[in-house]
Rosetta silent file (secondary structure, phi, psi, omega in degrees, C-alpha in Angstrom):
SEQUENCE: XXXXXXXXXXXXXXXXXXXXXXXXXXXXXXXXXXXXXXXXXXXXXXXXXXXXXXXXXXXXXXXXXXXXXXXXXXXXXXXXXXXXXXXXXXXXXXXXXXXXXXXXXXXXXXXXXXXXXXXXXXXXXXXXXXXXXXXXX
SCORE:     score description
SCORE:     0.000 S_00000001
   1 L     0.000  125.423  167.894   -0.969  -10.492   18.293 S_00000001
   2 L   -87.434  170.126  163.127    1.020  -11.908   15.098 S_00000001
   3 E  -111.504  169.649 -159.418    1.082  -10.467   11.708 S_00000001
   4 E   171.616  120.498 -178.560    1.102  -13.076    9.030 S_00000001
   5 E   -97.174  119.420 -175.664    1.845  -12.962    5.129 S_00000001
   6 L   -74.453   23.066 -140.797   -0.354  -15.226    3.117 S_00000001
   7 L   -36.177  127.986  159.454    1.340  -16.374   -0.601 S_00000001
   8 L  -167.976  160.323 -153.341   -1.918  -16.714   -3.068 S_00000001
   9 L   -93.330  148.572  147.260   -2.567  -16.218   -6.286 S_00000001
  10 H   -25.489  -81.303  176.452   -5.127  -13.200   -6.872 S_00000001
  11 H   -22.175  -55.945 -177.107   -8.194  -15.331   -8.268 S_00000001
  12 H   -84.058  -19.478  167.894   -8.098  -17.385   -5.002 S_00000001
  13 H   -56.642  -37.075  176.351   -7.468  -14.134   -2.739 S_00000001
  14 H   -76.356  -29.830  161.008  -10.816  -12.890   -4.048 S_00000001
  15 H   -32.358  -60.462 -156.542  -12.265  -16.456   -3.703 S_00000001
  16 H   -90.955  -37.724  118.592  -11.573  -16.157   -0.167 S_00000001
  17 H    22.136 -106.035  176.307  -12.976  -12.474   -0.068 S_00000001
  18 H   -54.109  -44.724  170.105  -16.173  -13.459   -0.852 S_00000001
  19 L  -104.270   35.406  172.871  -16.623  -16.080    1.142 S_00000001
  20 L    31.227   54.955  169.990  -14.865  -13.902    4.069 S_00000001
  21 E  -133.960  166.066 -162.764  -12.192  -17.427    5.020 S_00000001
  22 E  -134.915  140.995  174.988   -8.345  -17.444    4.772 S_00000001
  23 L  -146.527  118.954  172.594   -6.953  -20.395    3.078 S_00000001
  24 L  -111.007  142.949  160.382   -3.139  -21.031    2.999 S_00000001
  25 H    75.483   29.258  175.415   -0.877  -23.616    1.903 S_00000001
  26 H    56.401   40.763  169.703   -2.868  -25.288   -1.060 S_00000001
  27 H    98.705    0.092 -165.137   -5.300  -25.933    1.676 S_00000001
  28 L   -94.449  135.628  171.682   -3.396  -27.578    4.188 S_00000001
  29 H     2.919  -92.050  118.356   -3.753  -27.368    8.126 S_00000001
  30 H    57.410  -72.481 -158.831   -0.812  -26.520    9.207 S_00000001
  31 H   -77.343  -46.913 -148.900   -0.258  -22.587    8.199 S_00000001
  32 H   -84.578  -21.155  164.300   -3.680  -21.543    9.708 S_00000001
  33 H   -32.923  -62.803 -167.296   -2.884  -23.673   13.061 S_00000001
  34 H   -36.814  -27.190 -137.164   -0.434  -21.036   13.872 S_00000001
  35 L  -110.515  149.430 -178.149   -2.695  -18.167   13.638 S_00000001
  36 L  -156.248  165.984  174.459   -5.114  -17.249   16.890 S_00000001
  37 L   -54.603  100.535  169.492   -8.107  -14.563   17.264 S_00000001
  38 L   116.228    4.565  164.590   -6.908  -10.632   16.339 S_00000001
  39 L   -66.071  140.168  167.076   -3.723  -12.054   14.253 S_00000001
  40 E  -103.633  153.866  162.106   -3.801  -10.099   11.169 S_00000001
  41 E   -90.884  124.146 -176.355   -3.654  -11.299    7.518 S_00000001
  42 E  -149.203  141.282 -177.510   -2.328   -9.490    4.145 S_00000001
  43 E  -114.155  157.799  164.549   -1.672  -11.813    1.352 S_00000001
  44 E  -116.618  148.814  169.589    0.926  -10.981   -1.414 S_00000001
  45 E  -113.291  111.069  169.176   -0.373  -12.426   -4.898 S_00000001
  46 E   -79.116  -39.686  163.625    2.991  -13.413   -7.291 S_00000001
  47 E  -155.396  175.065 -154.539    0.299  -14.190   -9.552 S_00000001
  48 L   -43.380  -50.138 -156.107   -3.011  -13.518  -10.943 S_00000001
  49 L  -135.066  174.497 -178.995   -4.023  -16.596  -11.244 S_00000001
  50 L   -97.305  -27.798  175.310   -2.195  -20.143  -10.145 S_00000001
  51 L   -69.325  -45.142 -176.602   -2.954  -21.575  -13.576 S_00000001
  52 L   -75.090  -87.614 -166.884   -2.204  -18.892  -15.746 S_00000001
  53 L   109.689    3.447  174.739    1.304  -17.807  -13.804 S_00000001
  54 L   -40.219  121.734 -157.969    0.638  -14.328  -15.094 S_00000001
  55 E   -84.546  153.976  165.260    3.052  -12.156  -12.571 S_00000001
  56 E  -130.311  -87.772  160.686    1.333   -9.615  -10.460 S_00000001
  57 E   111.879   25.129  170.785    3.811   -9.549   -7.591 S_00000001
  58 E  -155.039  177.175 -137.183    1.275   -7.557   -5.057 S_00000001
  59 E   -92.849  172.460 -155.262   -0.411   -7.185   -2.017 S_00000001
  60 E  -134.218  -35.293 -172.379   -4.308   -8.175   -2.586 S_00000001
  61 E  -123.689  149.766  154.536   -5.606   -8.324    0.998 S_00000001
  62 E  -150.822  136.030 -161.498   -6.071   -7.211    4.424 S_00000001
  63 E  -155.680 -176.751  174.347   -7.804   -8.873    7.534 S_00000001
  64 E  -155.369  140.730 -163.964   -7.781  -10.169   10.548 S_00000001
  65 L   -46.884  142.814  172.820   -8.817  -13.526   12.065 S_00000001
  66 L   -87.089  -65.447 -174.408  -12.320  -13.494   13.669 S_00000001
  67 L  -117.477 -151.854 -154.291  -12.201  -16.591   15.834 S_00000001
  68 L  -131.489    1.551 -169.660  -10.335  -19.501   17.122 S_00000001
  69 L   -72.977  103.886  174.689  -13.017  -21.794   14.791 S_00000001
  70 L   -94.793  154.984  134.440  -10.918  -24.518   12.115 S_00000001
  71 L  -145.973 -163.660  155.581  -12.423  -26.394    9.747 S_00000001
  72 E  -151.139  132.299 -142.311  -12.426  -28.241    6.880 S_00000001
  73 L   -83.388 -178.361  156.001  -14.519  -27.513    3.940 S_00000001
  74 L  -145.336  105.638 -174.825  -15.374  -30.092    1.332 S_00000001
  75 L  -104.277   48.262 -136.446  -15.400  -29.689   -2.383 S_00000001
  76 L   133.013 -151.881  140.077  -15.110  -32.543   -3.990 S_00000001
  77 L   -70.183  -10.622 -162.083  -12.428  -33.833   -4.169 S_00000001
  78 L  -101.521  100.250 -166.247  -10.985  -31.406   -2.498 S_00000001
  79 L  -139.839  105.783  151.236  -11.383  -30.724    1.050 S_00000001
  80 L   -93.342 -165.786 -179.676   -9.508  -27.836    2.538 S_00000001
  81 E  -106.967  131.604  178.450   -8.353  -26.332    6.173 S_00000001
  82 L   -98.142  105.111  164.896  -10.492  -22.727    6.903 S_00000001
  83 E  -125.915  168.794  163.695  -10.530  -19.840    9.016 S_00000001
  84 E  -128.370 -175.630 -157.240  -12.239  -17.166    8.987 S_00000001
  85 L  -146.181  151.835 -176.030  -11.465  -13.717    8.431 S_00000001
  86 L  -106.459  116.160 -169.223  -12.487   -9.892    8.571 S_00000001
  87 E   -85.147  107.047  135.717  -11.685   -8.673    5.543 S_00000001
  88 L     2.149   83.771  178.266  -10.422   -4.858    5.398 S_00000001
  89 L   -42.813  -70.762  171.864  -13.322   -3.080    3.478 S_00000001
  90 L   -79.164    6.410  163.946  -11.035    0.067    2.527 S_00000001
  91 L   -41.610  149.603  173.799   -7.747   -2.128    1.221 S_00000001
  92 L  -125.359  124.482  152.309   -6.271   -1.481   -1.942 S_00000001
  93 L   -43.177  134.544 -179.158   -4.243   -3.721   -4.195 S_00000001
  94 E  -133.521  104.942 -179.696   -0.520   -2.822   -3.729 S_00000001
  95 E   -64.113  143.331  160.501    1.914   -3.509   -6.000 S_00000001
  96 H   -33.523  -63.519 -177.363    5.253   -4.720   -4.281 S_00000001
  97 H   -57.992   14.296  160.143    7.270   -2.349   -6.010 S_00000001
  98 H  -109.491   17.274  177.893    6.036    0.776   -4.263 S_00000001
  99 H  -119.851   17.512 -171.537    7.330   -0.196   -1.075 S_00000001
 100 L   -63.170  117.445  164.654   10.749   -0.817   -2.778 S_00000001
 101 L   116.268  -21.011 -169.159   13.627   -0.471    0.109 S_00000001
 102 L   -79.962  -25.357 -176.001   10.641   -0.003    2.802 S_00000001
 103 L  -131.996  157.907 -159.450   10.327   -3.350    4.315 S_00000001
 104 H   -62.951  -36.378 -164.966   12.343   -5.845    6.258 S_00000001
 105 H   -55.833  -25.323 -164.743   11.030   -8.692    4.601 S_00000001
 106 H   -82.309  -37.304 -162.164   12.172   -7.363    1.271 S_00000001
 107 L   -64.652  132.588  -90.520   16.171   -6.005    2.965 S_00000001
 108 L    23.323  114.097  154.030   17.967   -9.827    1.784 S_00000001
 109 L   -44.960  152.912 -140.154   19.173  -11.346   -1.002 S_00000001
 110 L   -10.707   71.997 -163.330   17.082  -13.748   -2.467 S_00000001
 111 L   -96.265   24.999  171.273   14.530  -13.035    0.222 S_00000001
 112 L   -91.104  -23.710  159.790   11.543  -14.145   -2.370 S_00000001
 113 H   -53.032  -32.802 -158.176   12.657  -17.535   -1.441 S_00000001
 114 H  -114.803   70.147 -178.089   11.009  -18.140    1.944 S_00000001
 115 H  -151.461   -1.385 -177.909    7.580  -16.742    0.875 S_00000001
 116 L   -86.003  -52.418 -174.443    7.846  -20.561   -1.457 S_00000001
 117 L   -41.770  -26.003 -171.927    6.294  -21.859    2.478 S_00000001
 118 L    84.906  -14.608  165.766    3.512  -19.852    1.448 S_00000001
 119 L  -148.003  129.350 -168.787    2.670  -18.534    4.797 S_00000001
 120 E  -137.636  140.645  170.938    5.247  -16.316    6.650 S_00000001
 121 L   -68.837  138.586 -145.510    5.263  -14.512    9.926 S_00000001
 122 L  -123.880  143.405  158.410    5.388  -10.632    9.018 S_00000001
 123 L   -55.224  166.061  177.355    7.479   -8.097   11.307 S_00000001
 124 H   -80.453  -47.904  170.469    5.618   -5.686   13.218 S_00000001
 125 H   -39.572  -21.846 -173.694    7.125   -2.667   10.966 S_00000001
 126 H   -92.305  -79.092  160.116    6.220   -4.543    7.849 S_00000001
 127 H     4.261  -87.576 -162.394    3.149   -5.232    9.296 S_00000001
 128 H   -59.592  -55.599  174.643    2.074   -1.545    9.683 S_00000001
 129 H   -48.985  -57.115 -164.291    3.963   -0.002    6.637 S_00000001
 130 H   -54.333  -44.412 -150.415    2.066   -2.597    4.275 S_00000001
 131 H   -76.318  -52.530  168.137   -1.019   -1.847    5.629 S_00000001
 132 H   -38.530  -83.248  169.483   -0.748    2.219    5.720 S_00000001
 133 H   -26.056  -36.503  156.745    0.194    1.968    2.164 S_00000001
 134 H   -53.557  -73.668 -175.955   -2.876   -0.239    1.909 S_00000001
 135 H   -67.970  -54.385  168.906   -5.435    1.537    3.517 S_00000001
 136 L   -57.304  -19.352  172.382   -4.148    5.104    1.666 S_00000001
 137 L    89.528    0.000    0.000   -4.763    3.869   -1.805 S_00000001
């Protein structure tokens, strides 16, 4: 089993919620290949919204893939890559900052750069601390 960090904006983390799918990577393949059945998902949101840029800077989600099932949806113009996902019931929005000094991912200089792929492989210690911290409210 992997852990996996998602980069999205709040608005589409609730998007994706609601219609219980994980979308990465402005929709592209690619992120969600990587990913197999019982990997979990927690997204950090930098910001509210993708439009707005309004900073939030915290975690929004927590899940875990249900099957081994791609697709690709079509909305439009728009047609993105899909999985789908069991969305954490009892999660709580987590601001970054209360986990300051607690996680690896965070322990580097400018380590907010490699979270610009938009989907990042998560330690297992990150992994669990995010999640406690989640799940506790």
């Amino acid at each position: 089993m992997r852990h996996w960090l998602g980069v999205v904006s709040r608005e589409h983390v609730r998007r994706g919620i609601g219609l219980g799918i994980a979308q990465v990577g402005h929709g592209r393949r690619s992120g969600l290949d990587r990913m197999e059945p019982g990997d979990t998902l927690i997204y950090y949101s930098p910001h509210v919204s993708l439009e707005a840029k309004e900073p939030l800077r915290a975690f929004t989600a927590l899940g875990r893939i249900a099957d081994d099932e791609l697709w690709q949806a079509d909305e439009g113009g728009f047609k993105p890559w899909r999985r789908r996902v069991e969305y954490e019931p009892g999660a709580h929005e987590l601001p970054l900052s209360r986990l300051s000094g607690a996680l690896e991912l965070t322990g580097t200089p400018n380590w907010g750069y490699q979270l610009r792929r938009g989907l990042i492989e998560l330690s297992e210690h990150d992994h669990l601390t995010i999640r406690a911290a989640m799940l506790a409210g």
